[in-house]
C-alpha positions in Angstrom: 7.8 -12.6 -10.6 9.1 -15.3 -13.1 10.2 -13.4 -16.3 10.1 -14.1 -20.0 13.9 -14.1 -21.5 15.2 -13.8 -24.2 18.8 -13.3 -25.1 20.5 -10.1 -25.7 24.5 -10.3 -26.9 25.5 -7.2 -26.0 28.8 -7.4 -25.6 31.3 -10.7 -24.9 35.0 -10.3 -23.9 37.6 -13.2 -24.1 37.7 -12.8 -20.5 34.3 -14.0 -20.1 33.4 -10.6 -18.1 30.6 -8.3 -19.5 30.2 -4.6 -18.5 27.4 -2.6 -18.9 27.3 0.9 -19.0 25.4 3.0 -16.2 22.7 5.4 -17.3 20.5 8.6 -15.7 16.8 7.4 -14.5 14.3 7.2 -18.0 10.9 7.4 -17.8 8.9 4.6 -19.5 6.7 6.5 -21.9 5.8 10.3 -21.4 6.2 10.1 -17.6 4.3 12.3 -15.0 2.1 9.3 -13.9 -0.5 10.2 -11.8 -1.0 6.8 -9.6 1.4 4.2 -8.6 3.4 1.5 -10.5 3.7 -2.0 -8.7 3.5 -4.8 -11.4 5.6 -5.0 -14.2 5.9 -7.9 -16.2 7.5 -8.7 -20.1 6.6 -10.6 -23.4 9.7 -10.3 -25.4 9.9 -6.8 -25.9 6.5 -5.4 -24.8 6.2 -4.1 -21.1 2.9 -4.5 -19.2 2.1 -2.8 -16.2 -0.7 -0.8 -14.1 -1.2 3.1 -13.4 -3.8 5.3 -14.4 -3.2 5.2 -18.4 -4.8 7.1 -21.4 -5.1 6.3 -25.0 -7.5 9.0 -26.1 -10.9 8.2 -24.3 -9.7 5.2 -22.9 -8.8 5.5 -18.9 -7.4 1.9 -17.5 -5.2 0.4 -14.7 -3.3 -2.0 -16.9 -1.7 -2.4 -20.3 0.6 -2.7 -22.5 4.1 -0.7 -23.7 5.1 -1.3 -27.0 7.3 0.5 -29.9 6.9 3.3 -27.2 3.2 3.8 -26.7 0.8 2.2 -24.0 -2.5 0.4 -25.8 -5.7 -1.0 -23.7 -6.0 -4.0 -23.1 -9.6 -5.9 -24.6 -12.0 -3.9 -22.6 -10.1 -3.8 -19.8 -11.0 -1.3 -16.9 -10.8 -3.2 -13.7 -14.0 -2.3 -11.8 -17.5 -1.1 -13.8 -17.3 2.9 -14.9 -13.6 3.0 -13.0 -10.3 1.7 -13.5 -9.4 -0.9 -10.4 -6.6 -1.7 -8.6 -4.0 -3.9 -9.6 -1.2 -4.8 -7.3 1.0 -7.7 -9.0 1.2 -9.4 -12.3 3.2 -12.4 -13.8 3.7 -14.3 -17.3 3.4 -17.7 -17.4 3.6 -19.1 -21.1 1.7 -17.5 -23.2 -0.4 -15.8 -20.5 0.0 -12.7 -18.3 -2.0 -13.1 -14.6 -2.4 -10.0 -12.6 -3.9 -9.9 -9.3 -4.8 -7.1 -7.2 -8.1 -5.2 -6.3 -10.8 -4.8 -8.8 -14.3 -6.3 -9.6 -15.7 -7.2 -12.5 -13.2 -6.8 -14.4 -13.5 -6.4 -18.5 -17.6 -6.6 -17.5 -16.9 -10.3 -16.5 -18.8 -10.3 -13.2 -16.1 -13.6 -11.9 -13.5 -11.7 -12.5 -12.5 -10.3 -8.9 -9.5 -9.6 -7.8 -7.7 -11.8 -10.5 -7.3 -12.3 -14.3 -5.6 -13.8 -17.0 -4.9 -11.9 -20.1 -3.9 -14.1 -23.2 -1.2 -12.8 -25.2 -2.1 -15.2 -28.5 -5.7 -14.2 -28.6 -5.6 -11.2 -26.4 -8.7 -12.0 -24.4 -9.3 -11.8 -21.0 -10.2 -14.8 -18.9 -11.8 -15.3 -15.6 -10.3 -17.5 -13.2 -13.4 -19.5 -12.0 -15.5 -17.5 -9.4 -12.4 -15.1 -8.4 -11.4 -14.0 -4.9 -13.2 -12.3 -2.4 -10.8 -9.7 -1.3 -8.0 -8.4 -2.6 -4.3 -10.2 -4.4 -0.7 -8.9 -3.0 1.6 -11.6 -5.0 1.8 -14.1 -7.4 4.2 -17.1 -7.8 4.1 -20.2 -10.1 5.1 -23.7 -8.3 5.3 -26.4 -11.1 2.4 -26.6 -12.9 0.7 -24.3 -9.9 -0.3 -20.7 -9.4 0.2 -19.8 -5.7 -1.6 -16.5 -5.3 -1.9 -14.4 -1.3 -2.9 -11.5 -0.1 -6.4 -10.4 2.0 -8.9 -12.8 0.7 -10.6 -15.1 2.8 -12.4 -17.1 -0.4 -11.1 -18.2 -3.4 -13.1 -19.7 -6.0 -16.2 -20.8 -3.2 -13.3 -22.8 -1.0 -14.0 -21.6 2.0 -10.7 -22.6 3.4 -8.7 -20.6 0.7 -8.0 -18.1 3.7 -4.7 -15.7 2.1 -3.4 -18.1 0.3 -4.7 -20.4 -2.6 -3.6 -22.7 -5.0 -4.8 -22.3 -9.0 -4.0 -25.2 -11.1 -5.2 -24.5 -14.4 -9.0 -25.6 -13.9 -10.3 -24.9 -10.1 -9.2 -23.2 -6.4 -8.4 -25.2 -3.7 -6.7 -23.6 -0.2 -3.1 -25.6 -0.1 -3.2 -27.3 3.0 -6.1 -27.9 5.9 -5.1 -25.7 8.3 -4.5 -22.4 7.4 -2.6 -19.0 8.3 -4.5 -17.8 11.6 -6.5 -15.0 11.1 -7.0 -11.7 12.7 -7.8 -8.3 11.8 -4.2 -7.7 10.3 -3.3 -10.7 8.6 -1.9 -10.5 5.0 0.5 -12.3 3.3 2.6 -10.5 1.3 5.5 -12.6 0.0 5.9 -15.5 -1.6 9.2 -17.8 -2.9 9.7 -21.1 -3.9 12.8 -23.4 -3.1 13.1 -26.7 -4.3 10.0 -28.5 -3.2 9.1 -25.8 -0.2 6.8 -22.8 -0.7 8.1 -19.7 1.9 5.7 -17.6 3.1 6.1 -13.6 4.6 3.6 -11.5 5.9 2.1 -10.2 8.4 0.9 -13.0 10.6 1.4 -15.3 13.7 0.9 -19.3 14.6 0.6 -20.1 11.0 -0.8 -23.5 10.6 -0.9 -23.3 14.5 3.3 -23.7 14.8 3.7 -21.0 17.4 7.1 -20.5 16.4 5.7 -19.7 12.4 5.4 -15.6 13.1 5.6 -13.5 10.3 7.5 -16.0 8.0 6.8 -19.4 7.4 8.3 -22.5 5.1 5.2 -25.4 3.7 6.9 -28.5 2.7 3.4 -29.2 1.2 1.8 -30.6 4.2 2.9 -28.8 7.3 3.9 -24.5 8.2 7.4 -25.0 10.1 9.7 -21.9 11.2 12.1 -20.4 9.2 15.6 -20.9 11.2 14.1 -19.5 14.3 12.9 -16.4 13.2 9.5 -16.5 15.2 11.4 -14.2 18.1 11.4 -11.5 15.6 8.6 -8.9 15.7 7.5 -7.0 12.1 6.1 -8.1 9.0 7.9 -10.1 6.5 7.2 -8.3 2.7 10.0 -9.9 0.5 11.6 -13.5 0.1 14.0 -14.0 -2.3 17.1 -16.7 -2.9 19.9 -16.9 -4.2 23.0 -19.8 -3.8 22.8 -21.1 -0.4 21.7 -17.8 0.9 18.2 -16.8 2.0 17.3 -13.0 1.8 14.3 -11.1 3.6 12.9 -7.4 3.7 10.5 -6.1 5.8 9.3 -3.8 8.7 10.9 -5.5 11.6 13.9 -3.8 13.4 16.6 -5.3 10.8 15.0 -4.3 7.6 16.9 -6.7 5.5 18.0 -10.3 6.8 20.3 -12.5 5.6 20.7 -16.4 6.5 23.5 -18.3 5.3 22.5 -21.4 5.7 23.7 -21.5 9.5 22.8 -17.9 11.3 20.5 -15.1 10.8 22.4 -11.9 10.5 22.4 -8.2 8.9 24.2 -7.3 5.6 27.0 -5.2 6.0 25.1 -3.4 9.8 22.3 -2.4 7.3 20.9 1.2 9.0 17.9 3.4 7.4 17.5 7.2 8.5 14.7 8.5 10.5 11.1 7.8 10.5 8.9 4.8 9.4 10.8 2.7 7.3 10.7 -0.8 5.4 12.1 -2.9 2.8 9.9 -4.9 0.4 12.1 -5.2 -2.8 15.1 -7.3 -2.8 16.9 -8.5 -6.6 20.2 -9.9 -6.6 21.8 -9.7 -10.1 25.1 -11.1 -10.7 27.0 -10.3 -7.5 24.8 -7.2 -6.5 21.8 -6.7 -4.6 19.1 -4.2 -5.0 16.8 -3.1 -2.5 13.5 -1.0 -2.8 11.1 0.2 -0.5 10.6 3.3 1.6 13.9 4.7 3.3 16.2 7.3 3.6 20.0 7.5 3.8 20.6 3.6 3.7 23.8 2.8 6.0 24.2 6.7 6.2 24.9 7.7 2.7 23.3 10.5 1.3 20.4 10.2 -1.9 20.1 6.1 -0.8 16.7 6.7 -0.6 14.1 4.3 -1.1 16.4 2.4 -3.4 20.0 1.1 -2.8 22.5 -1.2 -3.6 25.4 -3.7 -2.3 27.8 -5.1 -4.5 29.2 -7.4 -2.3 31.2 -5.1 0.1 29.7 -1.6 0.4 26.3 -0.3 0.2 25.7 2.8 -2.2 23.3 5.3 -3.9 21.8 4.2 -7.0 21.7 6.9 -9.6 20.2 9.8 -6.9 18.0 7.5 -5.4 14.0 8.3 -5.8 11.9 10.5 -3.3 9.5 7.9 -2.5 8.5 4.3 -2.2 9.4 1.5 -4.0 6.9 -1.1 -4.8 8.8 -3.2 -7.9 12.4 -4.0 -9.2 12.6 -5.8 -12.6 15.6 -6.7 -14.2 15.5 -7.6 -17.8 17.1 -6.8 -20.6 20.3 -5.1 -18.9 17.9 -2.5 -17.6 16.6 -2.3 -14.2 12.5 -0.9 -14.1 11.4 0.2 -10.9 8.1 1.0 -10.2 6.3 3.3 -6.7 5.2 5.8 -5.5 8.0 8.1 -6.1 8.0 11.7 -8.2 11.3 12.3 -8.9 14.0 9.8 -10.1 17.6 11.4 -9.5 16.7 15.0 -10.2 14.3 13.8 -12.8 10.8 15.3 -12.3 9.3 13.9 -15.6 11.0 10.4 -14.4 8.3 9.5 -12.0 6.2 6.3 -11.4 7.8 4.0 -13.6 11.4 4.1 -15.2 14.5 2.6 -16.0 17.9 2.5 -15.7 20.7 1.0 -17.2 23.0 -1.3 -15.1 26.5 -2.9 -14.8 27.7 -6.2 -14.3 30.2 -9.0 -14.1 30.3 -12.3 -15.0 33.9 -13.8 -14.3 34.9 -17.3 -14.9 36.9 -19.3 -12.6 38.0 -22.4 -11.6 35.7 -25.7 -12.0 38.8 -28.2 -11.2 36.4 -30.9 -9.0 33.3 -30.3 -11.6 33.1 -31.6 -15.2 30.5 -29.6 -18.0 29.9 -31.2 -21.1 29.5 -31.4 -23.8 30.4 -27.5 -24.3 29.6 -26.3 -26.8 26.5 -28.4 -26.6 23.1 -28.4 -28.9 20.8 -28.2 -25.5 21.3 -30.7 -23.2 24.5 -30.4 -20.4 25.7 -33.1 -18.4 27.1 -31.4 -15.2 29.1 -34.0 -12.5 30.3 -32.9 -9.4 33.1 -34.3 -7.7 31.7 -34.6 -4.4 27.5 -35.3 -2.9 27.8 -31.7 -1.1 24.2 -29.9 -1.8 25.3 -27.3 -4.5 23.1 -24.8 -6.0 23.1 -24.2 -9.6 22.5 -21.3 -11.8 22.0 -20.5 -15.2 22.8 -17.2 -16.3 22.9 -14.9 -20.0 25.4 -12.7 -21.3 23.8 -9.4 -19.5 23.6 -11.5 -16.4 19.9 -12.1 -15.8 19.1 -15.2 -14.2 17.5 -18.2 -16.4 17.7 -21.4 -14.0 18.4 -22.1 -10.6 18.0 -25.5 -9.0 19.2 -26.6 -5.4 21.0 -30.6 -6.5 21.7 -33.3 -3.7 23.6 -36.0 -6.0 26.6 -35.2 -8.0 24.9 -35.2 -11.5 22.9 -32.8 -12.5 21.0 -32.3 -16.3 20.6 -29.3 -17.4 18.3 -28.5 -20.4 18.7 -25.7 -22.7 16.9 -26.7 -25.9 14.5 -24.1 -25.5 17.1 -21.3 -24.8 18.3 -19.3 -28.4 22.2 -19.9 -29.9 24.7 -18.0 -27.8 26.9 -17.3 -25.0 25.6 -18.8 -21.0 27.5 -18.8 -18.1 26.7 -21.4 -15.4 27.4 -21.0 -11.6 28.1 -23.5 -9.1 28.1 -22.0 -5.6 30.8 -19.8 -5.8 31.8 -21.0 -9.0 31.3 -20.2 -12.8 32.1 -21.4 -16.3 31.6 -20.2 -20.0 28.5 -22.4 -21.8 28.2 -21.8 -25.8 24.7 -23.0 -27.2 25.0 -23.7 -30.8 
């Protein structure tokens, strides 16, 4: 999900570490959702999401929360005389694209399956003829909306078959040959790195690379393997990257993989409990990952259920875990939302569906001896030189330790542009790495 930021000073120390407080599960809104929650995304301080939402006659799948109440949005209702599915949503600019499983949505009869709600005018807008089955994730790839899921038509391409490319006017599939088909295809995850799109589902041979099973990286004109992991056997629901490491969740035996940039491996001997089990949420905020999905007693601790985390060393509860499935983990704001299934959020019955939770991190400066940042303070633009040509990733971070930028460099200079970003306190990372930027 790409996110909307915008700076919160909170609290700075000399030290350049920020702490934030932990907090008890909060519902968003009046709680006691009756259906699921699995997109969130943000506009400065408004909330959008799906569930099954009333505001006095109105009954629809997705809107807004703001200054604590949930408000329709347009005519929205997802499918004529019902409500729809929607599954995934994202912000990009000024507009908010959600994807899922509805027809005819906001009585437009193209718009299947996907739409794009305009935050300036607040109209809804179809994108061209729509999909023909149903949306599971959304990414944007430079000026690009990469959308997957079931469909096997987007827009009248033919060829669009799970995953399609949107560029502002028309469909087109993103490369000739296509993820093979079968009865249980879906792709469910989607990432970008650098110039390669990554791929996760549940699929084999894609692009007709034997070795492409279940994950898959397009350099934009050919599906390779990912490292070797077409041995494995389960589908591939999350893809997400951070430094030099690439992290996956899913249903095969592992659950959660981690590749270094040299071997596949487990994080810390990751073990669920009993009974069918999966990971399909992974968020890495300052040193700690979260993970979401549907488990029990991660790595044998009690109340890790269906939510966990790993700060770096051990894996632990979060807050009395949640008694059912995860579906979405935003950070934003120094608050973590997590939407699912689930009814009951640490002993909270009312905190069900959808809610929050406040979150700690922190961001420590170190040593930058072979690296050079400057000017610092600086007015927006950063001139960062490296001492050596080693690939180095580079990360952009605010004060509550949400992530702004990250680029994967090859040469030892780098620009880094932070006109658009408000005044204030940034720290930047450089592999393992990290120094103080002020933008004045």
């Amino acid at each position: 999900m790409i996110k909307n930021y915008k700076l919160v000073l909170t609290a700075f120390f000399l030290s350049g570490s920020i702490l934030l407080k932990a907090q008890t599960w909060t519902p968003i809104g009046a709680g006691n959702y009756t259906s699921t929650t699995s997109a969130i995304a943000f506009d400065g301080n408004d909330i959008y999401a799906n569930n099954t939402l009333t505001v006095g006659s109105d009954v629809f799948s997705f809107g807004k929360f703001s200054s604590n109440a949930w408000s329709v949005l347009g005519d929205w209702k997802g499918v004529p005389n019902g409500i729809g599915v929607v599954n995934c949503a994202i912000k990009i600019g000024d507009d908010i694209y959600v994807g899922g499983n509805f027809t005819d949505a906001a009585g437009n009869s193209n718009m299947d399956r996907i739409a794009r709600w305009n935050t300036i005018s607040n109209t809804w807008h179809a994108l061209d003829m729509g999909l023909n089955s149903y949306v599971t994730e959304m990414v944007q790839m430079g000026t690009d909306l990469i959308v997957a899921g079931k469909f096997t038509n987007a827009g009248g391409d033919p060829n669009a078959d799970y995953i399609a490319k949107w560029n502002g006017t028309q469909w087109s599939a993103i490369s000739s040959t296509a993820i093979s088909a079968s009865n249980f295809t879906v792709v469910s995850a989607l990432a970008v790195n650098g110039t390669d799109l990554y791929i996760g589902g549940n699929f084999e041979n894609a692009g007709g690379n034997p070795a492409a099973d279940y994950i898959t990286r397009f350099d934009g004109t050919t599906f390779h393997d990912v490292y070797g992991w077409g041995g494995q056997v389960g589908a591939v629901y999350e893809i997400t990257f951070d430094n030099n490491n690439l992290y996956i969740g899913g249903e095969f035996p592992m659950k959660i993989a981690k590749h270094n940039g040299t071997v596949w491996g487990s994080i810390d001997n990751f073990s669920v409990g009993s009974g069918s089990s999966w990971i399909s949420e992974i968020d890495v905020f300052g040193s700690d990952i979260y993970i979401g999905g549907k488990f029990i007693d991660a790595k044998g601790i009690t109340d890790a259920d269906n939510i966990a985390k790993f700060d770096g060393t051990t894996w632990s509860a979060v807050a009395g875990g949640l008694n059912d499935e995860v579906f979405e983990i935003v950070i934003y704001g120094g608050e973590m939302y997590v939407g699912g299934k689930f009814t009951d959020a640490g002993g909270n019955v009312s905190a069900d569906k959808f809610v929050k939770l406040g979150i700690n991190t922190s961001i420590k400066e170190n040593d930058l001896s072979s690296i050079s940042v400057y000017p610092n303070p600086t007015n927006g633009i950063v001139q960062v030189v490296i001492e050596n040509n080693t690939p180095k990733t580079i990360e952009l971070f605010n004060v509550i330790g949400e992530k702004l930028i990250s680029n994967k460099i090859q040469s030892n200079q780098h620009q880094l542009d932070l006109t658009a970003y408000p005044t204030g306190v940034y720290f930047l990372k450089i592999d393992d790495k990290t120094t103080k930027i002020i933008k004045q």
